[in-house]
Backbone bond lengths (Angstrom), bond angles and torsions (degrees), N, CA, C in turn:
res aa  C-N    CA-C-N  psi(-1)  N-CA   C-N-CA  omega(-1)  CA-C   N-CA-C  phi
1 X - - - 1.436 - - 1.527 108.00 -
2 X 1.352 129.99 120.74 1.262 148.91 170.00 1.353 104.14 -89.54
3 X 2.064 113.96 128.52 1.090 118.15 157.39 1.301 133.19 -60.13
4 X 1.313 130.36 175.42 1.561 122.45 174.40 1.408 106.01 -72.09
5 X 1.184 135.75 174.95 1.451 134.66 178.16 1.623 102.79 -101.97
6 X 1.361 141.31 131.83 1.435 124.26 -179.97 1.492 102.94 -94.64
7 X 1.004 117.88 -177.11 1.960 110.89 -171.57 1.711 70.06 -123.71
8 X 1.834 86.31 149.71 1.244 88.18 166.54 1.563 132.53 -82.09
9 X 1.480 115.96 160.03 1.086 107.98 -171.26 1.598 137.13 -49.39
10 X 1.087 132.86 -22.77 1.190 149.18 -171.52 1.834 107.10 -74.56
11 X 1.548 100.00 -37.21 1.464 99.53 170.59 1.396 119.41 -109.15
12 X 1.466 114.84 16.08 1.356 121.87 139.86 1.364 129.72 -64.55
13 X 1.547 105.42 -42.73 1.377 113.26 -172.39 1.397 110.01 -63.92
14 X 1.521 106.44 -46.44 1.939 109.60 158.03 0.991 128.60 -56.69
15 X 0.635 133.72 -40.46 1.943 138.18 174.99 1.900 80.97 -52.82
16 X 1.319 115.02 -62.81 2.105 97.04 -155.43 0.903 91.37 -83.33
17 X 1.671 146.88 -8.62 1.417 125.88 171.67 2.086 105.62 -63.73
18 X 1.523 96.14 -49.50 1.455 96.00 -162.44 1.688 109.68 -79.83
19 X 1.521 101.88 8.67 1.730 98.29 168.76 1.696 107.64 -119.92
20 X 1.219 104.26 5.89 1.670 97.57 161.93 1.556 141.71 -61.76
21 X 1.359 101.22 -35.22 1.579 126.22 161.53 1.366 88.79 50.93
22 X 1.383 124.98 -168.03 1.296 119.40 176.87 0.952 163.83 -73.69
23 X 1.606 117.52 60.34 1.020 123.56 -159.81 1.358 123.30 -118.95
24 X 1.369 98.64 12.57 1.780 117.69 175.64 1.122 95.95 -89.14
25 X 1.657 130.29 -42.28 1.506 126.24 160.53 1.065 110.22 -27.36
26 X 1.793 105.30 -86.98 1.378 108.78 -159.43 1.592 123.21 -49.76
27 X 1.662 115.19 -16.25 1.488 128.89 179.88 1.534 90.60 -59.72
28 X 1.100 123.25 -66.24 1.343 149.36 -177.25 1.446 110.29 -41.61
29 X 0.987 113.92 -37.01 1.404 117.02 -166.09 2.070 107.05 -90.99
30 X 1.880 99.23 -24.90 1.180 112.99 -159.32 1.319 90.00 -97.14
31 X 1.509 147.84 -28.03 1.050 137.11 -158.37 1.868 113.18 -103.74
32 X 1.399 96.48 -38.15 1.545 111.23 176.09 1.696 115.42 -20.59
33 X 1.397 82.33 -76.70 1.870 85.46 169.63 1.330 147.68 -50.44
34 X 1.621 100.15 -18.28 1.126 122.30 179.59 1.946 112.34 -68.21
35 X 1.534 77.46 -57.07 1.675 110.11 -161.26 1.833 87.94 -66.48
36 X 1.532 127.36 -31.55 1.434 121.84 -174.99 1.670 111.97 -75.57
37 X 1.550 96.94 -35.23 1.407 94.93 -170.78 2.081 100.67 -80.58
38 X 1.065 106.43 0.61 1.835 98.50 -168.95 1.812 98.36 -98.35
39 X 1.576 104.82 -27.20 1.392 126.03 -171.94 1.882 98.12 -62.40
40 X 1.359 107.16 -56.07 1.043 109.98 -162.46 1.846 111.52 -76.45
41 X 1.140 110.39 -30.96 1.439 124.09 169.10 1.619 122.02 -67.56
42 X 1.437 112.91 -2.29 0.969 140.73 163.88 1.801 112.97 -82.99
43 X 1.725 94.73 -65.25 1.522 88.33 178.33 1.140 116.70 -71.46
44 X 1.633 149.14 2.60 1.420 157.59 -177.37 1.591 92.04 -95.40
45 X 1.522 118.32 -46.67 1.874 97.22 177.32 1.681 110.98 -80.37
46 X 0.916 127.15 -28.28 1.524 126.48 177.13 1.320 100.37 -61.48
47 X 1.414 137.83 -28.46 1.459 121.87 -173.44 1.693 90.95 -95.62
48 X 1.106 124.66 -59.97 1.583 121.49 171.45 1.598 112.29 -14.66
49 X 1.796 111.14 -64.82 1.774 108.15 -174.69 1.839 100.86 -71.61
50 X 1.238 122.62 -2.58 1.354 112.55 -166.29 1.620 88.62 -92.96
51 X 1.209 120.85 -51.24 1.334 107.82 167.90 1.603 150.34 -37.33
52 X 1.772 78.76 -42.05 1.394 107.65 175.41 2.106 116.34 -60.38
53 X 1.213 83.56 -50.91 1.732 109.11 172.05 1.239 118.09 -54.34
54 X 1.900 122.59 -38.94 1.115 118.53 152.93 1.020 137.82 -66.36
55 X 1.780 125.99 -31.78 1.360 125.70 148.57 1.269 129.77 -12.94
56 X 1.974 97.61 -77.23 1.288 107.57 -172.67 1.416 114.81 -74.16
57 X 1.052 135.96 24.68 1.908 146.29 -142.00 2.224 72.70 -139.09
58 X 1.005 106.62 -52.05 1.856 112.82 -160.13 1.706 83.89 -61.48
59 X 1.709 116.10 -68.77 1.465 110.30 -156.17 1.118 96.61 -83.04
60 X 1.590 162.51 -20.92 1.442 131.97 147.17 1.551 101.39 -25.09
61 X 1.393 135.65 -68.68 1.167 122.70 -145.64 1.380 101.72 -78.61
62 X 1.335 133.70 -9.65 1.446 112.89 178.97 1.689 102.16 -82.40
63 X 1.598 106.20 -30.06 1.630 109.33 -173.61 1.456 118.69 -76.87
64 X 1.708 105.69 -20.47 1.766 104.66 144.88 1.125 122.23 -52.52
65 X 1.489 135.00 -64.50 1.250 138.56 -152.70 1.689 98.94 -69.52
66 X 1.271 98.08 -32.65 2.170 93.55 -179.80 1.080 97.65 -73.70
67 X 1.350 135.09 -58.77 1.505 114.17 -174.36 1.636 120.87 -64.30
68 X 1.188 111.47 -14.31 1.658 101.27 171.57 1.651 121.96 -91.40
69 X 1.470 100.65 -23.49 1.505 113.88 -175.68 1.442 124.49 -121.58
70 X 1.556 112.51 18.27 1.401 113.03 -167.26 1.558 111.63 57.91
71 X 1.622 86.67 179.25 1.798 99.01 -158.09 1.892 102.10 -72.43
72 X 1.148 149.67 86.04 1.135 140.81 150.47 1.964 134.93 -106.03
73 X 1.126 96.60 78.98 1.567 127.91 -167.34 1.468 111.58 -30.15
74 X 0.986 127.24 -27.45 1.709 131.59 167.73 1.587 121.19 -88.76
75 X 1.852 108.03 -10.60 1.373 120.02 173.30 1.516 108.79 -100.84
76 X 1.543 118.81 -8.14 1.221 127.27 -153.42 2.126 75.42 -104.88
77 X 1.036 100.96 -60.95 1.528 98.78 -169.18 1.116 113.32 -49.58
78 X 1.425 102.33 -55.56 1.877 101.61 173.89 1.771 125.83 -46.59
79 X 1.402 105.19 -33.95 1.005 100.48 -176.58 1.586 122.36 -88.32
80 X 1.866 107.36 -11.34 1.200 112.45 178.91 1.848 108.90 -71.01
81 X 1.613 98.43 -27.73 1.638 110.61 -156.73 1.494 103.46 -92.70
82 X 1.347 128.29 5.92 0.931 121.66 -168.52 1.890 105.13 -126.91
83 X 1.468 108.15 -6.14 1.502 111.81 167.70 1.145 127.37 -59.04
84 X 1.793 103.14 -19.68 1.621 105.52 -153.24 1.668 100.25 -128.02
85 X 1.379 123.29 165.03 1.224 127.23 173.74 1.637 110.54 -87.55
86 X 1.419 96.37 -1.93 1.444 105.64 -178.44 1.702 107.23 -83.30
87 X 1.401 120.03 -179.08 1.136 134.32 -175.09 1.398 105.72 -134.90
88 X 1.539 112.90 53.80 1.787 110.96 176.87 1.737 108.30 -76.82
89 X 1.367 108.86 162.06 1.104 120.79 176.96 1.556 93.65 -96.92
90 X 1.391 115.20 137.49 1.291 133.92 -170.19 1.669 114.43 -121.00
91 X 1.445 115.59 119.15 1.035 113.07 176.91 1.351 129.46 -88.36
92 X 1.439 164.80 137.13 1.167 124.15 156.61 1.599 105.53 -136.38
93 X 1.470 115.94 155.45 1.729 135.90 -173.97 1.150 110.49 -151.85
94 X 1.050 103.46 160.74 1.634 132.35 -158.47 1.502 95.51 -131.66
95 X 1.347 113.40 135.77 1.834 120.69 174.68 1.393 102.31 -156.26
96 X 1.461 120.43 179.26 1.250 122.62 170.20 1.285 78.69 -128.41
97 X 1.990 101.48 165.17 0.923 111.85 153.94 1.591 117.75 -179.89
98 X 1.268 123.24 -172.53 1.383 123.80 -175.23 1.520 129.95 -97.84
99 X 1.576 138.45 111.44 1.323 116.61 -165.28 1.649 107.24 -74.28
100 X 1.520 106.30 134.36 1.853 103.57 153.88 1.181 108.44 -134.93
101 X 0.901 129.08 -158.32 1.741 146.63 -144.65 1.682 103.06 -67.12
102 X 1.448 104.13 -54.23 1.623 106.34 -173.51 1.464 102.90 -79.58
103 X 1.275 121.35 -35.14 1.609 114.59 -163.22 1.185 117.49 168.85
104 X 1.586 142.06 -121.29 1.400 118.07 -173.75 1.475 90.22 -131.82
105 X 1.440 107.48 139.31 1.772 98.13 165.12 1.200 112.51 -112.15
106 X 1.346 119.94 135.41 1.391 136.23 -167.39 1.757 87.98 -71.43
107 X 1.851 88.24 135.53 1.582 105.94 -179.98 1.483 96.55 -152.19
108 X 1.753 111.15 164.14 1.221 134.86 -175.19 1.357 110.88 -53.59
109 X 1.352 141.64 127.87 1.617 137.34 174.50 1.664 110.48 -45.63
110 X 0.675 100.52 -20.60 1.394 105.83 -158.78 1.703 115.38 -113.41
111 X 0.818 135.96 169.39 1.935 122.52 -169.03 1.648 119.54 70.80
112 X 0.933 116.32 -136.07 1.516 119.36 -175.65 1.420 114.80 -167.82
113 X 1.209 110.55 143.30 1.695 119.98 179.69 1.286 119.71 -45.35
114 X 1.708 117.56 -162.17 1.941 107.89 158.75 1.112 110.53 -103.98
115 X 1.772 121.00 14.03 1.455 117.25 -174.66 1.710 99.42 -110.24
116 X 1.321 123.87 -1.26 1.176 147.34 154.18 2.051 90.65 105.49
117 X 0.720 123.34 -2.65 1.681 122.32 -175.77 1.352 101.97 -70.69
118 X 1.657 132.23 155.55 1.411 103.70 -173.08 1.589 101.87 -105.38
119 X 1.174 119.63 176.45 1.607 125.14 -165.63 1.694 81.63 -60.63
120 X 1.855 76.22 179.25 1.540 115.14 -165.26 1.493 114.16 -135.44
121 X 1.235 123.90 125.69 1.100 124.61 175.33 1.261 142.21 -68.22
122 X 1.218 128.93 127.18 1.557 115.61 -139.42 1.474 104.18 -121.27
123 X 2.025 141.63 132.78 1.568 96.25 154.64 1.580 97.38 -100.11
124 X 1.448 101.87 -159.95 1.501 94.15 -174.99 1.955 78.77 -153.35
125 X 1.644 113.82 147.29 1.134 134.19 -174.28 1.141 104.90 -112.28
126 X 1.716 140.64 146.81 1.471 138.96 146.47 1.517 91.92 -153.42
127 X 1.580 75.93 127.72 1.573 103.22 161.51 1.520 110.10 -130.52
128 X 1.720 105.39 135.62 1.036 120.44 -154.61 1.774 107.95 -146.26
129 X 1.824 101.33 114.10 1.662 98.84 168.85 1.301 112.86 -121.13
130 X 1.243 116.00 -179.41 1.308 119.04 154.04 1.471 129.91 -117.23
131 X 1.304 101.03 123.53 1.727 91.30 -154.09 1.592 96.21 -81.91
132 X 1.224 121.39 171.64 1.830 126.52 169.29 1.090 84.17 -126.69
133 X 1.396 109.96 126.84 1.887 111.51 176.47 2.026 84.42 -94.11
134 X 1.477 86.29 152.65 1.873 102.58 170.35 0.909 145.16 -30.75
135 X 1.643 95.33 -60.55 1.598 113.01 -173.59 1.659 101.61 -106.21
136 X 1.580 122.04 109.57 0.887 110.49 -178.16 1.755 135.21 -81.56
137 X 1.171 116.67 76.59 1.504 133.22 165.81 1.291 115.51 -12.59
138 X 1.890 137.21 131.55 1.190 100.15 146.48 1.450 164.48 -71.72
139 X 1.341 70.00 2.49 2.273 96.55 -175.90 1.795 95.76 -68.07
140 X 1.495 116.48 -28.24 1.301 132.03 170.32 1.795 125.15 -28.95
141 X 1.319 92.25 -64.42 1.266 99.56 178.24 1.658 111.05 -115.27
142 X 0.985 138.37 20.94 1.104 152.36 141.42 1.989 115.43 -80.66
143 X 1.302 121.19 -9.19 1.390 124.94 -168.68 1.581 93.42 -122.27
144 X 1.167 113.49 -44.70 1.321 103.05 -146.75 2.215 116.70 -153.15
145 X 1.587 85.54 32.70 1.459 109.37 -167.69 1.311 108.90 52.07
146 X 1.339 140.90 -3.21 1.269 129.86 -177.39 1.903 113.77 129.84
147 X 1.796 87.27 -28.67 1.331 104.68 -179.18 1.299 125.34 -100.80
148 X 1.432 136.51 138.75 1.470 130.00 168.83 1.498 112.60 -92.92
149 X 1.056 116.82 108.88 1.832 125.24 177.95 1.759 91.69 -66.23
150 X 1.307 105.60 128.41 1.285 124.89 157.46 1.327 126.25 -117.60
151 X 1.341 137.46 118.50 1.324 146.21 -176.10 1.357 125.93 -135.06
152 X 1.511 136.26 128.16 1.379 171.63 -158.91 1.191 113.98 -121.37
153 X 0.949 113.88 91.24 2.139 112.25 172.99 1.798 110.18 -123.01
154 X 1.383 98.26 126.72 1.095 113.27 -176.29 1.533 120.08 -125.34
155 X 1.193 121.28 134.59 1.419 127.59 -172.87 1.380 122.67 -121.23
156 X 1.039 137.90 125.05 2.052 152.07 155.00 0.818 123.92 -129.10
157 X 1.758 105.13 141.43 1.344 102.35 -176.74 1.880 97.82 -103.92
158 X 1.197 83.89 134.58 1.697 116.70 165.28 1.876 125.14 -65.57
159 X 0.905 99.81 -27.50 1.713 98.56 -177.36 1.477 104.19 171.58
């Protein structure tokens, strides 16, 4: 019994090059859209976290200016609104309150915690845009009216 003979490889690879005919096109033709629509959903989240980054870049700077200058809410805004090339709406408040395990719970100025120390004065930062990503998708305005709410909240205590 004699095996088959194999051709060598090199004129294998020709033989499926010269019976492919067009179908590197049609690969081409089938994938394009794919690869454009994933490309571009890419550049709509890269501007999304770039946004995002400016946010939190805005309320660092308002939560600098409270910790260097005490709580003053029209110096705190200015300085949050003026970090960024953006135009966020900037919140800022003043609370007291008590630290526990998760975070701070807002309590009365006045009285004392459950660790008996008395509260602490807190401000608290939000900066908030809405981004319009570029390319408008329909998952776009079906998810999210068209708009992406972006929000930054930042908290220190002051004294």
């Amino acid at each position: 019994m004699t095996l088959p003979r194999i051709p060598p490889l090199g004129r294998l690879a020709a033989r499926a090059r010269r019976h492919a005919g067009g179908a590197m096109a049609v690969e081409f033709a089938l994938l394009t859209p794919i690869l454009l629509v994933l490309a571009t959903a890419a550049t709509d989240l890269a501007l999304a976290i770039r946004v995002q980054i400016c946010l939190a870049n805005a309320a660092r700077a308002g939560i600098q200016y409270a910790a260097l200058r005490g709580y003053d809410a029209a110096g705190i805004a200015d300085a949050a609104g003026s970090a960024t090339t953006l135009t966020p709406a900037v919140t800022v408040s003043r609370y007291c309150g008590c630290p526990t395990r998760t975070g701070i719970a807002q309590h009365g100025c006045g009285g004392s915690c459950a660790s008996g120390l008395p509260p602490g004065s807190y401000a608290q930062v939000v900066t908030r845009f809405d981004h319009r990503p570029i390319f408008d998708f329909p998952w776009n305005q079906a998810l999210t009216s068209g708009f992406l709410p972006l929000t930054v909240t930042l908290v220190i205590r002051i004294e």
